[in-house]
C-alpha positions in Angstrom: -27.2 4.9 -19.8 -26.1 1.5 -17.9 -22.4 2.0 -18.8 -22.5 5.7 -17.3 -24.1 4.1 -14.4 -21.4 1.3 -14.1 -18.6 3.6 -14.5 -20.0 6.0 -11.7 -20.4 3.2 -9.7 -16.9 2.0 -9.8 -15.4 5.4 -9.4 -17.2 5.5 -5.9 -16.0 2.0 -5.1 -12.7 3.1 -6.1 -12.9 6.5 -3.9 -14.1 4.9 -1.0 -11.2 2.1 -1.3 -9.0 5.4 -1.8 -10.3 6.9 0.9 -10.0 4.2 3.2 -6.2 3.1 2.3 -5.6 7.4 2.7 -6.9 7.1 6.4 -5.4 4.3 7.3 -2.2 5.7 6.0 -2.4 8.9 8.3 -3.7 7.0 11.2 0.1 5.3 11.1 1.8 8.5 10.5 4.1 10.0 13.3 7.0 12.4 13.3 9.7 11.0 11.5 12.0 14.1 14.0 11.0 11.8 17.1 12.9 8.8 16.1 16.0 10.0 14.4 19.3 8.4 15.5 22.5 8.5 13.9 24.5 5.8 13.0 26.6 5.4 16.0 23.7 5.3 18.5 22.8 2.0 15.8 26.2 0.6 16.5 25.9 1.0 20.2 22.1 0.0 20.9 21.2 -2.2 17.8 19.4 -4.8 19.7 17.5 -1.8 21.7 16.6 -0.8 18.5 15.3 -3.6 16.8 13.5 -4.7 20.3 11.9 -1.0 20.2 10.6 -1.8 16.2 9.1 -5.0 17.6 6.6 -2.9 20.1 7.1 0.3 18.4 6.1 -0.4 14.5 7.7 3.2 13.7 10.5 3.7 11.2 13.8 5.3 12.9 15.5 7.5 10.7 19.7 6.6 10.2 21.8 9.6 9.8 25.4 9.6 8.7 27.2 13.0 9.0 23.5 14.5 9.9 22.3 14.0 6.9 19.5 10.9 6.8 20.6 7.6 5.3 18.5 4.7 5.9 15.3 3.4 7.2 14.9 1.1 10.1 11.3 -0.3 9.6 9.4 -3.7 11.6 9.1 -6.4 8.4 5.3 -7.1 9.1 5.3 -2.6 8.8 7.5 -3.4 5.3 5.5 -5.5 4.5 2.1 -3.7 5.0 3.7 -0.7 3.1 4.3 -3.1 0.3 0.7 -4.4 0.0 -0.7 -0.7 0.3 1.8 0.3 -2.3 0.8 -2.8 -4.6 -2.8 -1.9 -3.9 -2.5 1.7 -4.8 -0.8 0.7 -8.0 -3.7 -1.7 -9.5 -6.3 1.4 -8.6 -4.3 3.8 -10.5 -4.5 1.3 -13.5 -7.9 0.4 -12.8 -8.5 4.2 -13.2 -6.4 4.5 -16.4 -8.8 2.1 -18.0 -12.0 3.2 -16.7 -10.6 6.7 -18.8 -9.8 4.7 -22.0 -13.5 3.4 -21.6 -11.8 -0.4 -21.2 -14.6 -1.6 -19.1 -16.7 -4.7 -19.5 -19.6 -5.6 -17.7 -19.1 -8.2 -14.8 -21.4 -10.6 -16.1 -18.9 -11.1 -18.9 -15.7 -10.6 -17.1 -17.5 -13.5 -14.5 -18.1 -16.0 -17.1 -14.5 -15.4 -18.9 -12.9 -16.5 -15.2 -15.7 -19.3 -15.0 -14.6 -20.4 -18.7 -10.5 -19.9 -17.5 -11.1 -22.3 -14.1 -13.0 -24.8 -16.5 -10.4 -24.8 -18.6 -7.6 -25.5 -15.9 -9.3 -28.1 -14.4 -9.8 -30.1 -17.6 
Protein backbone atom coordinates (compact mmCIF):
# COMPACT_ATOMS: atom_id res chain seq x y z
CA UNK A 1 0.00 0.00 0.00
CA UNK A 2 2.20 3.10 -1.16
CA UNK A 3 -0.27 5.65 0.51
CA UNK A 4 -0.06 3.63 3.94
CA UNK A 5 3.58 3.74 3.44
CA UNK A 6 3.67 7.55 2.71
CA UNK A 7 1.48 8.40 5.47
CA UNK A 8 3.70 6.36 7.97
CA UNK A 9 6.44 8.02 6.69
CA UNK A 10 5.30 11.52 7.32
CA UNK A 11 3.98 10.82 10.73
CA UNK A 12 7.66 9.83 11.74
CA UNK A 13 8.98 12.92 9.97
CA UNK A 14 6.47 14.83 11.80
CA UNK A 15 7.41 13.04 15.36
CA UNK A 16 10.83 13.44 14.96
CA UNK A 17 10.32 17.36 14.07
CA UNK A 18 7.96 17.09 17.36
CA UNK A 19 10.35 15.62 19.10
CA UNK A 20 13.06 17.79 18.40
CA UNK A 21 11.09 21.29 18.87
CA UNK A 22 9.83 19.37 22.49
CA UNK A 23 13.63 19.04 23.49
CA UNK A 24 14.62 22.06 22.52
CA UNK A 25 11.83 23.53 24.38
CA UNK A 26 12.90 21.94 27.78
CA UNK A 27 16.47 22.41 27.18
CA UNK A 28 15.46 26.50 27.57
CA UNK A 29 13.17 25.87 30.45
CA UNK A 30 14.24 27.30 33.93
CA UNK A 31 12.35 28.18 37.08
CA UNK A 32 10.16 30.88 36.40
CA UNK A 33 10.36 31.28 40.93
CA UNK A 34 14.13 32.33 40.25
CA UNK A 35 13.48 35.46 38.39
CA UNK A 36 10.43 36.91 39.84
CA UNK A 37 10.57 40.71 40.67
CA UNK A 38 7.86 42.98 41.40
CA UNK A 39 7.10 45.96 39.87
CA UNK A 40 8.97 48.31 41.89
CA UNK A 41 12.31 46.50 41.74
CA UNK A 42 11.44 47.28 37.57
CA UNK A 43 11.05 50.90 38.42
CA UNK A 44 14.28 50.98 40.38
CA UNK A 45 16.69 48.67 38.24
CA UNK A 46 15.09 48.70 34.70
CA UNK A 47 18.22 49.13 32.86
CA UNK A 48 19.78 46.15 35.16
CA UNK A 49 17.10 44.36 33.98
CA UNK A 50 17.06 44.67 30.49
CA UNK A 51 21.12 44.41 30.57
CA UNK A 52 20.49 41.04 32.54
CA UNK A 53 17.82 39.82 29.44
CA UNK A 54 20.67 40.72 27.07
CA UNK A 55 23.17 37.92 28.69
CA UNK A 56 20.47 36.07 30.48
CA UNK A 57 17.74 35.14 27.60
CA UNK A 58 15.31 34.12 30.71
CA UNK A 59 11.85 35.69 31.08
CA UNK A 60 11.47 37.70 34.64
CA UNK A 61 8.19 37.38 35.97
CA UNK A 62 6.43 41.21 36.90
CA UNK A 63 4.31 41.04 39.93
CA UNK A 64 1.91 43.78 40.99
CA UNK A 65 0.34 43.21 44.52
CA UNK A 66 2.09 39.61 44.41
CA UNK A 67 0.19 38.42 42.03
CA UNK A 68 2.13 37.98 38.42
CA UNK A 69 1.50 40.61 35.70
CA UNK A 70 3.78 40.63 32.92
CA UNK A 71 6.55 39.08 31.11
CA UNK A 72 9.97 40.53 30.58
CA UNK A 73 11.45 38.41 27.68
CA UNK A 74 14.94 39.18 25.26
CA UNK A 75 13.20 39.99 21.48
CA UNK A 76 15.56 37.48 19.65
CA UNK A 77 13.86 34.83 22.81
CA UNK A 78 10.18 36.55 21.55
CA UNK A 79 11.02 35.99 18.65
CA UNK A 80 12.20 32.35 18.75
CA UNK A 81 9.02 31.49 20.81
CA UNK A 82 7.10 32.91 17.94
CA UNK A 83 8.64 30.84 15.19
CA UNK A 84 8.32 27.59 17.50
CA UNK A 85 4.79 28.59 18.13
CA UNK A 86 4.14 29.20 14.20
CA UNK A 87 5.93 25.91 13.60
CA UNK A 88 3.95 23.90 16.04
CA UNK A 89 0.84 25.34 14.49
CA UNK A 90 1.43 24.19 10.66
CA UNK A 91 2.28 20.42 12.24
CA UNK A 92 -0.85 20.40 13.99
CA UNK A 93 -2.64 21.16 10.60
CA UNK A 94 -0.36 19.12 8.67
CA UNK A 95 -1.69 16.29 11.09
CA UNK A 96 -5.33 17.34 10.76
CA UNK A 97 -4.99 16.54 7.04
CA UNK A 98 -3.01 13.58 7.12
CA UNK A 99 -6.44 12.34 9.32
CA UNK A 100 -8.83 13.59 6.64
CA UNK A 101 -6.68 11.52 4.17
CA UNK A 102 -5.78 15.10 2.32
CA UNK A 103 -2.49 13.95 1.13
CA UNK A 104 -1.04 13.97 -2.32
CA UNK A 105 1.98 12.52 -3.46
CA UNK A 106 5.10 14.82 -3.72
CA UNK A 107 5.64 14.25 -7.22
CA UNK A 108 2.43 16.05 -7.86
CA UNK A 109 2.56 18.54 -5.09
CA UNK A 110 6.38 19.31 -6.84
CA UNK A 111 5.14 19.78 -10.26
CA UNK A 112 1.98 22.11 -9.09
CA UNK A 113 4.92 24.58 -7.37
CA UNK A 114 6.99 23.99 -10.61
CA UNK A 115 3.79 24.91 -12.70
CA UNK A 116 2.96 28.08 -9.93
CA UNK A 117 6.89 29.53 -10.37
CA UNK A 118 6.46 29.09 -14.29
CA UNK A 119 3.55 30.84 -14.17
CA UNK A 120 4.93 33.90 -12.06
CA UNK A 121 7.76 34.31 -14.05
CA UNK A 122 5.81 34.60 -17.36
Amino acid sequence: MPGMRARMRMDLSIDHLMIYILVKMESSRMKLSEQVKPISYLKAHAPEIIRTLKDNPQPVVITLHGEAKAILQDVGQYEETQETLALLKVLALTNRQVEEGKLRPASESFARIRKRLADDQS
